[in-house]
C-alpha positions in Angstrom: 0.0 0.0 0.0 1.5 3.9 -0.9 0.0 5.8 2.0 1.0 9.7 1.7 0.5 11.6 4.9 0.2 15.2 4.9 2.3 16.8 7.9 2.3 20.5 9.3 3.0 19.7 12.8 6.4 19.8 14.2 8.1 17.6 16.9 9.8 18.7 19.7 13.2 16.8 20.7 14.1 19.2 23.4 12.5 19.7 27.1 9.5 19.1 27.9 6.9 20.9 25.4 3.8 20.1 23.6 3.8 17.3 21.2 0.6 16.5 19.2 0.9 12.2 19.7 -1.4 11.7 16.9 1.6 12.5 14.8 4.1 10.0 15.6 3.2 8.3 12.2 6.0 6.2 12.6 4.5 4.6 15.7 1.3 3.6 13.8 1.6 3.0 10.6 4.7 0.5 9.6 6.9 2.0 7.4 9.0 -1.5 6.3 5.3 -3.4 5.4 4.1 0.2 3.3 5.3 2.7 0.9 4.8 6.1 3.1 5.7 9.0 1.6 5.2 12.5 3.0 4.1 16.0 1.9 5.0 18.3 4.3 5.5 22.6 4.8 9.1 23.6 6.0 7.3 23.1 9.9 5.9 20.0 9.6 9.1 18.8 8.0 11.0 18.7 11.4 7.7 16.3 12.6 8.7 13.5 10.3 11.0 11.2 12.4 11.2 8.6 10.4 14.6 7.9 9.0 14.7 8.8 5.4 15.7 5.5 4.1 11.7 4.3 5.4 10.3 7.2 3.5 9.3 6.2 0.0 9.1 10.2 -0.7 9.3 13.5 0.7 8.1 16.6 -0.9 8.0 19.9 0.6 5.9 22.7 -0.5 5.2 26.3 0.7 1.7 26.4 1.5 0.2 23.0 2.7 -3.0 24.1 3.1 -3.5 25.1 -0.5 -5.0 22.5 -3.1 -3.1 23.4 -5.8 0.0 23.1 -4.4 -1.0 19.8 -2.6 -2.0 18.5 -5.7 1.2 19.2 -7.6 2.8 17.2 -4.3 1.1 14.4 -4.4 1.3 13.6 -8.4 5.4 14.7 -7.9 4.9 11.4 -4.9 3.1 9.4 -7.1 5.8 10.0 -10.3 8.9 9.2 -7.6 7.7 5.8 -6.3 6.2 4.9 -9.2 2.7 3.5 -8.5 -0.6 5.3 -7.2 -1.4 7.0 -3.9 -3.9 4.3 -1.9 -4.5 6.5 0.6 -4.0 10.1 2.1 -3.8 11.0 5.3 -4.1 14.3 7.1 -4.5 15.3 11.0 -4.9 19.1 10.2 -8.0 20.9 10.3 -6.2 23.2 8.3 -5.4 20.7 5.5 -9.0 18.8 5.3 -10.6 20.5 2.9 -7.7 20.5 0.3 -6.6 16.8 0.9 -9.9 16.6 0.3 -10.2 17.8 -2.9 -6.7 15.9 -4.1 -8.7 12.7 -3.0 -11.8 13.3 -5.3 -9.7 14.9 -8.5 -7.0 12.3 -8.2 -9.4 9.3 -7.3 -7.8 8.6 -3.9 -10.6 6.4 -1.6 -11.2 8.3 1.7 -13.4 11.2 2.4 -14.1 13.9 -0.1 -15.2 17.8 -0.2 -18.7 16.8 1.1 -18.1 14.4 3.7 -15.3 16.4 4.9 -18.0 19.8 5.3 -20.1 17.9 7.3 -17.3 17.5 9.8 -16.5 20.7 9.6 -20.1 22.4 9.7 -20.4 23.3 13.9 -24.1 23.5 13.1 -24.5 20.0 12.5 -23.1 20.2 16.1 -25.2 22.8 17.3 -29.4 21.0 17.0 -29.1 21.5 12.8 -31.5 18.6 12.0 -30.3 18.8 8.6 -26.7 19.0 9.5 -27.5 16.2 11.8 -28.6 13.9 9.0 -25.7 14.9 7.2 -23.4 13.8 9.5 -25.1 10.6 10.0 -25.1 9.6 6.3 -21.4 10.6 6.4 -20.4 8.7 9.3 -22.7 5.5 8.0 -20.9 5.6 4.9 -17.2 5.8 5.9 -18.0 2.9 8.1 -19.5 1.2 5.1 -15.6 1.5 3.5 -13.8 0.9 6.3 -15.8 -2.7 6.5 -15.4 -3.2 2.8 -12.1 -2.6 3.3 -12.1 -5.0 6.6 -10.6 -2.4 8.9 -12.1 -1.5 12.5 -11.7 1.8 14.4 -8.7 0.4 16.1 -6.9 -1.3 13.3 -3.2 -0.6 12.4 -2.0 0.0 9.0 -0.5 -3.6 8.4 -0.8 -6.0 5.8 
């Protein structure tokens, strides 16, 4: 599997400071068993930990939250190793909506524009009945993939 994550969070090697543990890709998904490549901003470059000889790819780019220059990333990833992206991964709030859209215009299973928005819409939060269904539907259906695909909630990335 060629899993590209999309990283803007940094990691701290020094003291004791924050350190978002949802990042430690390297901890949870196995880098010998997958392909993982990386797109990251000149931040989120000093969050990747993984020795380079694990990473399939690296590509850095200016402005990670920006589709077009996500897009250019991930086909620059796809070109290096040499076979599709199965999957794209982002933590951000910030990147969502963009990875998004590289999912839907590159054909990359996961969530696109829509079911990301409902995530995003606090009314759906907030009583909205029809954000409310929304969500529903959205949630019902990524479960629906994640069983096609024979992955639970708490399943690692393995083989």
């Amino acid at each position: 599997m060629h899993i590209v994550i999309v990283n803007r969070w940094p990691r701290f090697t020094e003291g004791v400071r924050w350190d978002h543990e949802l990042t430690r890709y390297e901890e949870f998904i196995d880098h010998e068993a997958h392909q993982v490549s990386y797109v990251v901003d000149r931040v989120g470059a000093t969050g990747v930990l993984a020795g380079r000889e694990r990473i399939a790819s690296m590509v850095e780019v200016d402005d990670i939250s920006s589709y077009d220059h996500l897009r250019a990333a991930v086909t620059e990833v796809t070109e290096r190793v040499g076979r599709p992206v199965d999957q794209i991964i982002t933590l951000s709030e910030f990147t969502l909506d963009a990875v998004a859209r590289v999912r839907q215009s590159l054909g990359i299973p996961g969530p696109g524009p829509d079911e990301v928005a409902v995530y995003r819409n606090q009314g759906a939060d907030e009583g909205n009945p029809r954000g409310s269904r929304a969500a529903g539907a959205a949630l019902r259906r990524l479960r629906e993939r994640r069983a096609d695909a024979g992955l639970r909630g708490d399943d690692r990335l393995t083989p």
